[in-house]
C-alpha positions as CSV (number, residue, x, y, z in Angstrom):
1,X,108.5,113.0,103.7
2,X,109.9,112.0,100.1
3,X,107.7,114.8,98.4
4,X,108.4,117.7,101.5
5,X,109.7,121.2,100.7
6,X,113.2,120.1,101.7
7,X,113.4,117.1,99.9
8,X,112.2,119.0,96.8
9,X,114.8,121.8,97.9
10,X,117.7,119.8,96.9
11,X,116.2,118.4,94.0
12,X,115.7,121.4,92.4
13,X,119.5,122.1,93.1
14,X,120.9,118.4,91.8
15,X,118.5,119.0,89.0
16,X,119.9,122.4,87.3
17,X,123.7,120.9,87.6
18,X,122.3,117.4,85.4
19,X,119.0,119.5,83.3
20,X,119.6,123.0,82.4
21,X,120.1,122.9,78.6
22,X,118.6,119.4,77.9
23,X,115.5,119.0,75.6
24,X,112.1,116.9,76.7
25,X,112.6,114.1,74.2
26,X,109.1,112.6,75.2
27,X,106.0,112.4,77.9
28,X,104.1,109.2,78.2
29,X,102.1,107.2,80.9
30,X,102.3,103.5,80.7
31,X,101.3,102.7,84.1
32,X,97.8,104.4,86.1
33,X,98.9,107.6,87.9
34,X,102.7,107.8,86.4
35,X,103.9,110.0,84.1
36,X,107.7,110.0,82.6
37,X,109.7,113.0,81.1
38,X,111.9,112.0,79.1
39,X,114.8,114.0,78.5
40,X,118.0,114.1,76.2
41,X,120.1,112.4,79.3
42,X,117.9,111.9,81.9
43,X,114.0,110.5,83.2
44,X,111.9,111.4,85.5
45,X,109.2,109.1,87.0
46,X,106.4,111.5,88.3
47,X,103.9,109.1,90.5
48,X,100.5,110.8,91.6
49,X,99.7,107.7,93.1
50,X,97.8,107.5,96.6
51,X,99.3,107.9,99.3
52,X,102.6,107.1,97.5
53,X,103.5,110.1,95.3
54,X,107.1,110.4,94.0
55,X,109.3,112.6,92.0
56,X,112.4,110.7,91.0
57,X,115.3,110.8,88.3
58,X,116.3,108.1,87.2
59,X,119.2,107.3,84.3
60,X,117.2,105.0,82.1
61,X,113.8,103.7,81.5
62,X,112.1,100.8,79.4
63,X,109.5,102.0,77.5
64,X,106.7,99.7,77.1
65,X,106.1,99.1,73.1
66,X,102.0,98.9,73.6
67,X,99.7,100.7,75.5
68,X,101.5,103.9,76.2
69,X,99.4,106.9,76.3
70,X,101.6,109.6,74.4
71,X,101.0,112.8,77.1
72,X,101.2,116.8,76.9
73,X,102.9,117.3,73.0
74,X,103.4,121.1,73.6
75,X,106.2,119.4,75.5
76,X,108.1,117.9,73.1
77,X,111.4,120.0,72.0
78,X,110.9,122.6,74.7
79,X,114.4,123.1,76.4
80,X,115.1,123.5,80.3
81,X,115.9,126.8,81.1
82,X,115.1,126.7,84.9
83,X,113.8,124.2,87.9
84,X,112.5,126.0,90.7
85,X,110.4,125.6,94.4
86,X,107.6,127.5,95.2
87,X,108.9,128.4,98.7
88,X,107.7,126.4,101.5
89,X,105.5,124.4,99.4
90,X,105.8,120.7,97.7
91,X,105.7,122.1,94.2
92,X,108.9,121.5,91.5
93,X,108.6,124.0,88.6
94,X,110.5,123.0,85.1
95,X,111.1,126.6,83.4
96,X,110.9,125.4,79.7
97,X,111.4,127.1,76.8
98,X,108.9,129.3,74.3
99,X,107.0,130.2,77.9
100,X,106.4,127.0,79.3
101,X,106.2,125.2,83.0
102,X,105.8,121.9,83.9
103,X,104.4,122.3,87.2
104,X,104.8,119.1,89.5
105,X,102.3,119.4,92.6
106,X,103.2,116.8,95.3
107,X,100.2,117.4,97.6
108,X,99.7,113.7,98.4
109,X,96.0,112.5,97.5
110,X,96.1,116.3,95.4
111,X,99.3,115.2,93.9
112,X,99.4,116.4,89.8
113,X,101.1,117.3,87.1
114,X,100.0,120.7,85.2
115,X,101.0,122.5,81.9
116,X,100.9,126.1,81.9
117,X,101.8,128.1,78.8
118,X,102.0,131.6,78.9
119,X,100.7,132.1,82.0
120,X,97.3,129.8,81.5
121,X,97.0,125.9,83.1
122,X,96.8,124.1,79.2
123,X,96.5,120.7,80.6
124,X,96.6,118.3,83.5
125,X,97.6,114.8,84.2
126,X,94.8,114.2,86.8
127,X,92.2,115.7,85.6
128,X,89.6,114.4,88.5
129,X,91.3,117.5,90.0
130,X,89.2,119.8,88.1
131,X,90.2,123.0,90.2
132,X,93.6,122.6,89.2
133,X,92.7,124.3,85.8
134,X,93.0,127.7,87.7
135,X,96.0,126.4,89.7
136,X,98.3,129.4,90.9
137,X,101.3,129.1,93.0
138,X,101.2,131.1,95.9
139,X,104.3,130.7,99.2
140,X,103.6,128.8,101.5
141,X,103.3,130.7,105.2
142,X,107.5,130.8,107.1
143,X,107.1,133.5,110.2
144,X,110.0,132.4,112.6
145,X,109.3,135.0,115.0
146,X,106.0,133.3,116.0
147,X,108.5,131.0,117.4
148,X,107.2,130.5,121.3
149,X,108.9,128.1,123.2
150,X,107.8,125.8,125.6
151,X,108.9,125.0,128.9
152,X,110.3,121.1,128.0
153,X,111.8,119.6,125.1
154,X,108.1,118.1,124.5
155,X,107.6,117.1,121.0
156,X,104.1,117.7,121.3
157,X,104.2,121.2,123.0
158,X,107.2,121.8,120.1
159,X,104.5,120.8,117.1
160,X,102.2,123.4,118.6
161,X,104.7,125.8,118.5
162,X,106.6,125.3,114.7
163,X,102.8,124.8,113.4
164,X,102.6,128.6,114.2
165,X,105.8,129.4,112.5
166,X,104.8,127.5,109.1
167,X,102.9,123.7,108.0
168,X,106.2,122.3,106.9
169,X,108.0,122.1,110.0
170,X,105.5,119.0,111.0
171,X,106.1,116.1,113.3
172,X,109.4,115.0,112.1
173,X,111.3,118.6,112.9
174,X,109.5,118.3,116.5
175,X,111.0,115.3,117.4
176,X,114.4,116.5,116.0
177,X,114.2,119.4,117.6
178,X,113.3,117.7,121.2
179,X,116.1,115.3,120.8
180,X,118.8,118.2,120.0
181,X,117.3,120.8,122.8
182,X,117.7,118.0,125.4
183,X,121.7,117.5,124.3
184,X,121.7,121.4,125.8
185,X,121.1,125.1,124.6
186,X,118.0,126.7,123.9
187,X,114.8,125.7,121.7
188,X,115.5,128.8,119.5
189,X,119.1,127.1,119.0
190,X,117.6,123.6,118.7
191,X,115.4,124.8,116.0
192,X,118.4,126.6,114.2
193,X,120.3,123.4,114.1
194,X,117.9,121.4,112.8
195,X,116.8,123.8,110.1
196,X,120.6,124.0,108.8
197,X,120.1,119.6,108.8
198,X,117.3,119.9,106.6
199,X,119.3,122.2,104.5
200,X,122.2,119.4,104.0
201,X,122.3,117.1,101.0
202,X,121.6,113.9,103.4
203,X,119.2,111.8,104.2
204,X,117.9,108.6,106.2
205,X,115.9,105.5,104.8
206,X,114.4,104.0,107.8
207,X,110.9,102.0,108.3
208,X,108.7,103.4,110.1
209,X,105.9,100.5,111.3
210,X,104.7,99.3,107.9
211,X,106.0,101.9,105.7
212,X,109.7,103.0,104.7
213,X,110.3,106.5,104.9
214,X,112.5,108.9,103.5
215,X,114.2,111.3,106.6
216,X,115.5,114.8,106.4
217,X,117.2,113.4,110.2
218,X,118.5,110.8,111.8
219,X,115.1,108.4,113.2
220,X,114.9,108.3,117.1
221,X,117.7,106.4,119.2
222,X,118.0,102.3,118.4
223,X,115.9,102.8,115.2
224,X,117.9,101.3,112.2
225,X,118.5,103.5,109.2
226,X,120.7,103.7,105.9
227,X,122.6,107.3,105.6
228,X,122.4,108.4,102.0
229,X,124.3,111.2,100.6
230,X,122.6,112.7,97.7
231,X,119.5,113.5,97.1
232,X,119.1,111.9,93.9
233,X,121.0,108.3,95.3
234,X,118.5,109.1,98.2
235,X,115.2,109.3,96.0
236,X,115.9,106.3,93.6
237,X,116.6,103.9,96.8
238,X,113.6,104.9,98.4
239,X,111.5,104.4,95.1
240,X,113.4,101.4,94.7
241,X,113.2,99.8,98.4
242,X,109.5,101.0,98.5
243,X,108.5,99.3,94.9
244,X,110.4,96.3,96.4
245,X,108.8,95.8,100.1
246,X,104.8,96.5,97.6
247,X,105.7,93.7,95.5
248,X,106.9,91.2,98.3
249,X,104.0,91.9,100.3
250,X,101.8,91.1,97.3
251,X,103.5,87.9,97.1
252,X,103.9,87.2,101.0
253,X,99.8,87.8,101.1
254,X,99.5,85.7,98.5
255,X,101.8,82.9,99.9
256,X,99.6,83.0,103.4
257,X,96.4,82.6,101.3
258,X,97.3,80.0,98.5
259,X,99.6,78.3,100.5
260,X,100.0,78.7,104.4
261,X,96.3,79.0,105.1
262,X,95.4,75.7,102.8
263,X,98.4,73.8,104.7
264,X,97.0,74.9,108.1
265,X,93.4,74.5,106.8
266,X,95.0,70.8,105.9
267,X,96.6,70.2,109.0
268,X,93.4,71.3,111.2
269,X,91.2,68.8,109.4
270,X,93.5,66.4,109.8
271,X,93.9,66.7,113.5
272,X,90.1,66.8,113.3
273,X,89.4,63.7,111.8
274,X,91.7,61.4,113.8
275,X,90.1,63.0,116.6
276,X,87.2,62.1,115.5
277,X,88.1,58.5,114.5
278,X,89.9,57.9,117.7
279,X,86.5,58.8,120.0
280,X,84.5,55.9,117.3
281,X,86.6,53.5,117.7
282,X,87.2,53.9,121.3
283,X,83.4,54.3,121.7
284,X,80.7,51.0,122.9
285,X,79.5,49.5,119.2
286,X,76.2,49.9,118.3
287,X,75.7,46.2,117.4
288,X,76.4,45.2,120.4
289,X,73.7,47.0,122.5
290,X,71.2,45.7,119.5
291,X,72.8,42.2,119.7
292,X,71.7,42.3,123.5
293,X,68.3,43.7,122.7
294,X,67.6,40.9,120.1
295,X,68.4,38.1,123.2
296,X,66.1,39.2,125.4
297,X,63.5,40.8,123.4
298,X,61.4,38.8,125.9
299,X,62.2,40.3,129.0
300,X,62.3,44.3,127.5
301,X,58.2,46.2,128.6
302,X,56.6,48.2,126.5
303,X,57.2,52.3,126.4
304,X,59.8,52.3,128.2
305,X,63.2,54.8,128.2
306,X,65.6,52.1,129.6
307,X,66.5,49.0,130.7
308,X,69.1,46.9,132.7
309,X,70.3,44.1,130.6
310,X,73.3,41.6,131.1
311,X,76.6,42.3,129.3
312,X,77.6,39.3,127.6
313,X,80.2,40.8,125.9
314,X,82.0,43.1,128.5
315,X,80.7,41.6,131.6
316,X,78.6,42.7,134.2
317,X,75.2,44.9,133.4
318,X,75.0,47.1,130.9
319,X,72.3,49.8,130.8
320,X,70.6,50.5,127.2
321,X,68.7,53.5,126.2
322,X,65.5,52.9,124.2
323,X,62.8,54.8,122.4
324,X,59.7,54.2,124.0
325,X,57.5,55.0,120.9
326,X,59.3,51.9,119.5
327,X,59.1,48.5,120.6
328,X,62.2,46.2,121.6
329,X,62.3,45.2,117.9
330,X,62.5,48.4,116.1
331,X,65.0,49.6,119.3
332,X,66.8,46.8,118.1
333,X,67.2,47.6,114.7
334,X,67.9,51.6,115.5
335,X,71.1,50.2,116.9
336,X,71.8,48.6,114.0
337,X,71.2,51.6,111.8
338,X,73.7,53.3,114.4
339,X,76.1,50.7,113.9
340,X,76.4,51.0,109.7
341,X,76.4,54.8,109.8
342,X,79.1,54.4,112.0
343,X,80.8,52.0,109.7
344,X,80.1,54.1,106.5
345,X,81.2,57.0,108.6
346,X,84.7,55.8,109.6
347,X,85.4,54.6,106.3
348,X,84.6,58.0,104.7
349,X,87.1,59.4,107.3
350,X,89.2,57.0,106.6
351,X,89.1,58.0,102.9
352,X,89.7,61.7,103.6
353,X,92.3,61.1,105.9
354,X,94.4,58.9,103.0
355,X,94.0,62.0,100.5
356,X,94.5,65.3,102.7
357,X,97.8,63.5,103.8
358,X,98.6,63.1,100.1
359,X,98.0,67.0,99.7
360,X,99.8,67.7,103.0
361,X,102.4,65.7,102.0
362,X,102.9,68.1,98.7
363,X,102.8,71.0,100.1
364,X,104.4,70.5,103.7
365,X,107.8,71.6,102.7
366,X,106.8,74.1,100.7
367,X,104.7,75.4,103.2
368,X,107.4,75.2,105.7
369,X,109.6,77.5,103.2
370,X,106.9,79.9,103.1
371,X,106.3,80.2,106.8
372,X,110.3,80.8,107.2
373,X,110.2,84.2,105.0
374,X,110.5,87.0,107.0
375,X,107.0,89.4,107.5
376,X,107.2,92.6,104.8
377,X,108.0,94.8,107.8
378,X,110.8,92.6,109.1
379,X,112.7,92.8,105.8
380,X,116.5,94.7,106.3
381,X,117.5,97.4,104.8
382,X,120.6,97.7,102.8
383,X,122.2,100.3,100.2
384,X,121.7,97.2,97.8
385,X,117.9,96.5,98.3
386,X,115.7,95.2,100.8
387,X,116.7,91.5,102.5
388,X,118.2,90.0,98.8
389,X,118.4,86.9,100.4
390,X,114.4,87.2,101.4
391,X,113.6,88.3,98.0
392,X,115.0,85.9,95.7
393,X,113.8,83.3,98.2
394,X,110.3,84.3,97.9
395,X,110.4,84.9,94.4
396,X,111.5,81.1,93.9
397,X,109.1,79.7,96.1
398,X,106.5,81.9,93.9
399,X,107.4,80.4,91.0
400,X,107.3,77.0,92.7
401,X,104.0,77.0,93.8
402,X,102.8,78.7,90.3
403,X,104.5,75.8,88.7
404,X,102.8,73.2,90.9
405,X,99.6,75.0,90.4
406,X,99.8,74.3,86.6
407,X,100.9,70.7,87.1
408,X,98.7,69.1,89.6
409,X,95.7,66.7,88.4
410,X,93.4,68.3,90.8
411,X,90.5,69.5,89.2
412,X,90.7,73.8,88.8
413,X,88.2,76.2,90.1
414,X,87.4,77.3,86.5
415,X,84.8,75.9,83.4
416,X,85.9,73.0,81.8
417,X,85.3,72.0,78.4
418,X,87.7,69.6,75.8
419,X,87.7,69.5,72.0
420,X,89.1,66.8,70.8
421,X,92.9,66.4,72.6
422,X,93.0,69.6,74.1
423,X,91.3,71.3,77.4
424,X,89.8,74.5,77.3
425,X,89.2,76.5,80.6
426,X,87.0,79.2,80.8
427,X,87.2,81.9,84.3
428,X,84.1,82.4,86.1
429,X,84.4,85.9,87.3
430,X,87.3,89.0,87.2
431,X,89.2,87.4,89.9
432,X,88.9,84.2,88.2
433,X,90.0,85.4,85.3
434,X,93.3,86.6,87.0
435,X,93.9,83.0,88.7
436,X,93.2,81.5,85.0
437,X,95.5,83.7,83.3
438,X,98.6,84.5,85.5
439,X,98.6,81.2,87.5
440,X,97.2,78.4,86.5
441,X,97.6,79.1,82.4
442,X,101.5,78.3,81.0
443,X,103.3,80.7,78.8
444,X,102.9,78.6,75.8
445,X,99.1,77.9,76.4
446,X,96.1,79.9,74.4
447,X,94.6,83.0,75.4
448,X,91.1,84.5,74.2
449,X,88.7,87.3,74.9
450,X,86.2,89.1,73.3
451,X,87.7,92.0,72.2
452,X,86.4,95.1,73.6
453,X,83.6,94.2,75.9
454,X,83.6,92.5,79.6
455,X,83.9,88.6,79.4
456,X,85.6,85.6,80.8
457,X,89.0,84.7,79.7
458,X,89.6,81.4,78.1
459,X,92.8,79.5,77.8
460,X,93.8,76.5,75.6
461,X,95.9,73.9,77.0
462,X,98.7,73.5,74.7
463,X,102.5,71.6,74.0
464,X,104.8,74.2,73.0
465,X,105.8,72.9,69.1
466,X,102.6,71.6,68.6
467,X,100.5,73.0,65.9
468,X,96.5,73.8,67.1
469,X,93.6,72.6,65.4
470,X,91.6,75.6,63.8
471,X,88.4,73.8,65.0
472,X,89.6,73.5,68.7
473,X,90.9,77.3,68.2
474,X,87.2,78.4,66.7
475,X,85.3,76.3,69.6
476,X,87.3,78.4,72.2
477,X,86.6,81.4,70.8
478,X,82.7,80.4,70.3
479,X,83.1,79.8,74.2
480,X,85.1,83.7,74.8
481,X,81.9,85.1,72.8
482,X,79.2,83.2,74.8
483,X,80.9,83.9,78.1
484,X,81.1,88.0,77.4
485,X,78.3,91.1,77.1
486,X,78.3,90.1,73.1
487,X,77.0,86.6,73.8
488,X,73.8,87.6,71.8
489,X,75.8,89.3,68.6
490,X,75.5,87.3,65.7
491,X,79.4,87.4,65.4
492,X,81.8,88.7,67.9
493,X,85.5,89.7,67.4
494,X,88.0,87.4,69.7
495,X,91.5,88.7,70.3
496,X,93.6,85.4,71.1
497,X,97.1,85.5,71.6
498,X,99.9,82.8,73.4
499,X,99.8,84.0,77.1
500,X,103.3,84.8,77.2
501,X,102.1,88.2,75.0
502,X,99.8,89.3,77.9
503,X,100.5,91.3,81.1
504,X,98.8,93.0,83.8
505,X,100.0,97.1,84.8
506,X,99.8,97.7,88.3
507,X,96.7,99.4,89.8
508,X,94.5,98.0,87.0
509,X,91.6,96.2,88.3
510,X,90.7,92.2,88.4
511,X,90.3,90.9,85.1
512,X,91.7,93.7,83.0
513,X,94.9,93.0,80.9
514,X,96.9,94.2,78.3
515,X,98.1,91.8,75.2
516,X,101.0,92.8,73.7
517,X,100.1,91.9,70.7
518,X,97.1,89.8,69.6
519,X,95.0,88.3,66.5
520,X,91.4,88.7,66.0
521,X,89.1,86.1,65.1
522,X,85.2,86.7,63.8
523,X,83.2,83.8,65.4
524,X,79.6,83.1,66.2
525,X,78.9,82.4,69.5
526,X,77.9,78.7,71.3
527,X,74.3,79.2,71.6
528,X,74.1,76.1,73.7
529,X,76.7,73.9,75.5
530,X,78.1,71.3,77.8
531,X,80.2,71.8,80.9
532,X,82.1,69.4,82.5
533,X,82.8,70.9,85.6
């Protein structure tokens, strides 16, 4: 609902008041699917993103100062002379100077942004969407007086009925106009009131199951929402709250699979080895039964499955099953056998027992913490963000576990090697990489990569203030080389940086990062080596 016809109604109108007159300063993408117009007082974030696609103001913007794609130069100087709505469509239209339109096509998964000069598409931000090179604008369909209406304020029967009148009055203006015809009048005059809504500057943040939506209407009875005059105030929450609840549920995902599911993972085999323990112990011993055996080796026949033998340790008779391919001896001894895997067994258990409560023990509050945050679709809205007090918890407990991560003595899930002093750790695959390089490596540590190919990542464990030894710097780059497509090259270029100069952009895939800036080192790679791991 953030990108309908209404919505981008009274942008167009807040626009003109802040745009007419201003110059675009610059248009760049530093993030997959965004572009930003800069202007002389003013940015707009342009997200073709699927299915979140967003055209939002905002008064300021940090330009990254690497890896920004420099987009659309016929922009640059053009003036605003005009922002416009192709009627009943989800198209935005900057009139620019010298013949110009930006043309901003919010059509969800068709979402783009085109440049037409004089009258002719010059380029496209999406350009997977090749028929948008002969894009035209054409109205979208409004007939009112295909208006029927039905016998009951249905919203279903009502949605069959506004689709005949045009595509934008979708499920959202039913269910208004159900709830209005019920407070009285006619469905004509329903539909007339909630037409002259949609026409007023307000709107309504509300969540709607996992997703928080942007309303041109107040959300059904005893559903919570946040009134917001404005549609610019309304558009920058939304992007805002939305960005926010994306981010959280990264980390809550990530909180239930690095930390919740190994603490109830640790808690089940627990529970399953004193189980376990508790039914040997409480069990007959083996070398008993073979202790009875050996005393009356005499009295046990041949081939047979059982026998009836006095209990001189519990009293009474005790019956004792036997293999009857064996004879009493070798019955005998079985029990024996049974009696020091039993042994080695519990002391194993024993063992495991002593170290998972060890782990437990370190991660039981934490887990606790983490199993206290509120789900990503529980989080409150308010005019100031989602749940603050959720956030910065969960960002704390984040950085917690990421800092525990990097300072336990339990061996990583990545290549070890050592050079002298130092550890070197190598990933094993893209997701790998990602776990070396954002959670287990420390700003201050080492990080190399073959430059320009696919390989692992390395990092060097380092002290910050402490200078490295070229030969353990050269050996970690001879690993980056033999761990990449280049392994082969009789010298390969390594870009190695400190990992604080590294960052990932959202919507890039496993493994791929950018490095904010970087050294390059020529180095032939291992051709043969050792892995501790």
């Amino acid at each position: 609902m953030h990108y309908h016809y209404y919505t981008l109604l009274h942008l167009s109108h807040a626009l003109r008041k802040t745009c007419i007159g201003q110059q675009v300063v610059s248009c760049f993408s530093q993030q997959k699917n965004e572009m930003i117009l800069e202007l002389s007082d003013l940015f707009l974030r342009i997200g073709c993103h699927t299915p979140m696609t967003y055209l939002v103001p905002v008064s300021s913007f940090s330009r990254a100062r690497r890896n920004v794609a420099e987009l659309m130069p016929a922009l640059l100087g053009c003036t605003v002379e005009d922002i416009r709505v192709v009627p009943y469509d989800r198209v935005l239209i900057l009139e620019l100077s010298g013949d110009k339109q930006l043309i901003c096509k919010m059509h969800g998964v068709q979402a783009n942004v085109l440049l037409r000069v004089g009258g002719q598409i010059e380029e496209v931000f999406n350009r997977r969407i090749e028929e948008d090179i002969s894009y035209v604008e054409q109205p979208g369909r409004f007939e009112p007086d295909l208006m029927t209406a039905p016998q009951a304020p249905d919203p279903d029967l009502i949605l069959r009925s506004l689709k005949k009148v045009s595509p934008v009055l979708e499920k959202m203006f039913a269910q208004r106009v159900a709830t209005v015809w019920q407070a009285g009048g006619s469905c004509q005059e329903a539909l007339a009131v909630v037409l002259d809504e949609a026409a007023s500057d307000v709107f309504y943040l509300s969540r709607d199951t996992t997703q928080i939506r942007l309303l041109l209407f107040p959300p059904p009875s005893g559903q919570p929402a946040l009134r917001i005059p404005g549609v610019m105030s309304a558009l920058s929450l939304y992007l805002r709250l939305t960005f926010q609840q994306e981010r959280y549920r990264e980390l809550y995902r990530e909180a239930e699979k690095e930390i919740i599911k190994p603490w109830e993972k640790i808690r089940k085999a627990l529970a399953s080895h004193y189980q376990t323990i508790t039914h040997l112990e409480q069990e007959r011993q083996p070398d008993e039964l073979g202790n009875i055996l050996l005393a009356n080796l005499h009295l046990i026949p041949a081939n047979t499955p059982a026998i009836v033998l006095d209990d001189y340790y519990q009293g009474g008779q005790v019956t004792i099953k036997l293999d009857p391919a064996l004879s009493p001896l070798e019955n005998a001894t079985r029990y024996f056998d049974k009696y020091r895997q039993r042994k080695n067994r519990l002391a194993f258990l024993y063992e495991e027992v002593e170290e998972l409560s060890r782990e437990a023990e370190t991660q039981k509050e934490l887990a606790r913490a983490c199993q206290a945050l509120p789900h990503p679709d529980e989080l409150l809205l308010t005019t100031q963000g989602l749940d603050p007090d959720a956030i910065a918890q969960m960002k704390t407990l984040s950085r917690q576990w990421q800092q525990g991560l990097a300072q336990t003595g339990a061996a990583p899930p990545f290549r070890r090697f050592q050079k002298g002093e130092y550890e070197i750790f190598v990933g094993k695959n893209a997701r790998n990489n990602d776990e070396l390089s954002f959670r287990f490596a420390a700003k201050h540590d080492i990080w190399l990569h073959a430059k320009d190919v696919p390989g692992s990542h390395v990092i060097i464990r380092t002290k910050p203030g402490r200078h490295l030894p070229v030969e353990v710097l050269e050996y970690a780059a001879a690993l980056a080389a033999y761990f990449s497509k280049r392994k082969n090259d009789t010298l390969v270029p390594v870009q190695y940086t400190p990992r604080r100069f590294i960052h990932k952009r959202k919507g890039d895939p496993a493994g791929m990062v950018v490095t904010l800036r970087e050294e390059v080192l020529m180095i032939e790679p291992l051709r043969s080596l050792t892995d501790t791991q």
